[in-house]
N, C-alpha and C positions, 0 to 999 in steps of 0.2 A: 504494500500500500504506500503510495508516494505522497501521500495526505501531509506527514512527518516533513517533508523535503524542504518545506518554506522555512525551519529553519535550521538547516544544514550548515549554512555560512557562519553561523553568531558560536557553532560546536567549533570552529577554528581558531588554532593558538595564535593570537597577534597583543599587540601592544596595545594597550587603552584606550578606548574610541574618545577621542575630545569633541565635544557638542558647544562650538561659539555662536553666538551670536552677532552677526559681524558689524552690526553699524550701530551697533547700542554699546558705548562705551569697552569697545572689545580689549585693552589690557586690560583695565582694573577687572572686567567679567574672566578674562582668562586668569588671571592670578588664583582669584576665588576658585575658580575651577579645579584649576593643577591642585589645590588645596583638599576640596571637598568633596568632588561630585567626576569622580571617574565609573563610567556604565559599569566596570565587573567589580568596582567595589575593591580593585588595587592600586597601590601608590607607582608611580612610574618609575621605571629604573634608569637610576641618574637623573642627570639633570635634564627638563625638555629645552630642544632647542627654542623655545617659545618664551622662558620666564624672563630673559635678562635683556629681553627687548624695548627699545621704548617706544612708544605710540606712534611713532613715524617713520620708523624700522616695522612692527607689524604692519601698520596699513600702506607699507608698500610692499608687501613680502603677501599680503591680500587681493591688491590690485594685480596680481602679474598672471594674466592669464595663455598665457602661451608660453611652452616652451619645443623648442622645434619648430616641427612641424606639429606639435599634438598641441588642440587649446582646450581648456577644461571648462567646465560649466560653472554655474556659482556654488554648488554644493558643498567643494570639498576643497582645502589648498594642502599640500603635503605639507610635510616640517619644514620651518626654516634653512633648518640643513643640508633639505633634498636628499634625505638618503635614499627616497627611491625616488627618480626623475620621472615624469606621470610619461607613458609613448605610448603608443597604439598596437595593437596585433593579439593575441590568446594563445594560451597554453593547455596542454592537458594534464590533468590531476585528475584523483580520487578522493573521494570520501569515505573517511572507514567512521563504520555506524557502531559503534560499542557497545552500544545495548544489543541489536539483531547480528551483529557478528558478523555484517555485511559491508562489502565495496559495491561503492558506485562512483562509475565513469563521470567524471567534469569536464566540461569545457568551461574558462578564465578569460575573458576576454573586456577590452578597453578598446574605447574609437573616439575620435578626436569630435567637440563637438557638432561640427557642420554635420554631419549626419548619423549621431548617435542614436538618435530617436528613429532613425528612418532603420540601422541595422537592427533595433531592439524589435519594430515591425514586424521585420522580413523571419526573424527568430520565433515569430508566433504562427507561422504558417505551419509548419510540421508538427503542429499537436494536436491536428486536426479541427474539426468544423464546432465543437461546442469542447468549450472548456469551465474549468475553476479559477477563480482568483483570487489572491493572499493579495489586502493592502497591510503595507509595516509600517508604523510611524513610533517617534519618539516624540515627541515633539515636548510631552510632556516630565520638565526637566524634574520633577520631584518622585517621578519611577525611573527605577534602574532598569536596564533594557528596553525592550520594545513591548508594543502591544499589535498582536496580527489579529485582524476581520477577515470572515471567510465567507465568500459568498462562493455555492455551488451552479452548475450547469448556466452560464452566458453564452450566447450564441461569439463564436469569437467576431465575426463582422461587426457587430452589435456592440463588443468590446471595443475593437480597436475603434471605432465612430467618438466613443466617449473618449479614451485616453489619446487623440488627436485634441480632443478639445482643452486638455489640461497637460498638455505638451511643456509646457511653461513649469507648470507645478514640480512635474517627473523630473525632468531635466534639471534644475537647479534651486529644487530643496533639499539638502543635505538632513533633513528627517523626514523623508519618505520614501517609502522602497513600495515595488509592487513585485510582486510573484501569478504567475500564469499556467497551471498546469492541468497537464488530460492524467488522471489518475487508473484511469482505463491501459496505459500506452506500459509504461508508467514512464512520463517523461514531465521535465518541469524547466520553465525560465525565468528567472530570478533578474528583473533591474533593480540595482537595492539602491542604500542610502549613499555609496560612494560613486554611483551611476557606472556600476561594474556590470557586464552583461554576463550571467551563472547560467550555465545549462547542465543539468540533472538525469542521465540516463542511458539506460543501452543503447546503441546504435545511434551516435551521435554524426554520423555524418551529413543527414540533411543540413544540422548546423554548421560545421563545419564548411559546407560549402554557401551557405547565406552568408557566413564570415568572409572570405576569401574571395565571394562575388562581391563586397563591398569594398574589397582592396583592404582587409583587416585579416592581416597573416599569423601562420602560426611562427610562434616565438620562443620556444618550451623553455628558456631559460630567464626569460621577464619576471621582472617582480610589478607589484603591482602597490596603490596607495596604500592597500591596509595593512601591507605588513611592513609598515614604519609610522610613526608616529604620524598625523594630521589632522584638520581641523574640519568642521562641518559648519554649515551655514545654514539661518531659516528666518525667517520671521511670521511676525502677526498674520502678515495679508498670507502667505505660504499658509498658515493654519488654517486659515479662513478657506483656501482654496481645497484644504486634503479636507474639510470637513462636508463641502460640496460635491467633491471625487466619491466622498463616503454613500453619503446622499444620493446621487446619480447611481450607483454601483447597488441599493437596497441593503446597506451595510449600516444605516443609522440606526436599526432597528436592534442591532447585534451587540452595543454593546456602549457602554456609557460614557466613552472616553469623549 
């Protein structure tokens, strides 16, 4: 049962998810942070490249949306120190499931944003004609982790009509993830909070090849933002919109958040 799969990603060993807010006094909010309020409830190791900055050292280390060829969205800015540099293309991994004693095949994949939203699409075609949906949000900084809504059986047409419309949302808020899967197949696509495109299951080459038709190669040696330190972006109107996504989707009904 792939029901489980939406959150497969949050079972991965990485470094402390930092959740900023960027244009609401973001050092003195990031101080606080490093201080009190890390998602897994651990202190970080060492020093972050983020505390000894001052206000016009982070919000230029904010503002820097491209590097290379790859430009990122508002969601997410790596560490000051760039230990991973954000590029575009995916890898393949597994997932060992500890409870069920099982692996499953991953695809890891990043696209620059001109057409990140268009590759996350093209990723929903091979799960066939009616799927499930997992939305993820954080948003709410006085829970540690996430909270997932599940709505079952959407016609995917029907889907993708509404998350064109909240394009904006998906893309650069750094507390919202959506997951996508045919639990029948059992296969699942994960765009999360760091606008990472996860693909879940056997027989992954239809994706692979929606990757690679969109000029996003494979790279098996890429690291990727989450496994080094970085920050996450959201605000107000961002809230107001996943509450609407919620809404649209018949997810307000599921759940009190």
């Amino acid at each position: 049962m792939l029901r489980d799969y939406s959150g497969l990603g949050r079972k991965r060993a990485r470094l402390p998810d930092l959740v900023a807010t960027r244009f609401a006094t973001p050092m003195g909010f990031l101080k606080r942070f490093f201080r009190n309020v890390f998602r897994d409830g651990s202190a970080p190791v060492g020093t972050s490249s983020f505390e000894r900055l001052s206000e016009e050292e982070l919000e230029t280390h904010l503002s820097v949306v491209r590097y290379g060829d790859f430009v990122l969205t508002d969601a997410v800015r790596p560490s000051y120190d760039l230990q991973v540099v954000p590029s575009q293309g995916y890898r393949h991994d597994v997932f060992h499931d500890e409870d069920s004693k099982t692996t499953v095949p991953v695809l890891m994949g990043a696209a620059t944003n001109q057409q990140l939203f268009d590759v996350f699409m093209e990723l929903l075609d091979p799960l066939g004609s009616e799927v499930d949906v997992v939305l993820e949000t954080s948003h709410n900084r006085q829970q540690r982790g996430h909270v997932d809504l599940y709505r079952e059986h959407i016609d995917l047409p029907v889907l993708k009509s509404i998350l064109w419309e909240f394009e904006d949302l998906l893309l650069n808020d750094g507390c919202t993830g959506i997951a996508v899967l045919n639990p029948g197949i059992p296969q699942e696509v994960q765009f999360d909070e760091h606008k990472l495109l996860i693909v879940y299951g056997e027989d992954l080459r239809p994706y692979e090849d929606a990757f690679q038709d969109s000029s996003v190669m494979c790279q098996d040696q890429m690291k990727f933002i989450t496994e080094a330190e970085h920050v996450h972006s959201s605000s107000d109107a961002y809230y107001q919109q996943f509450q609407e996504l919620k809404t649209r989707l018949g997810m307000d009904c599921l759940s009190d958040y």
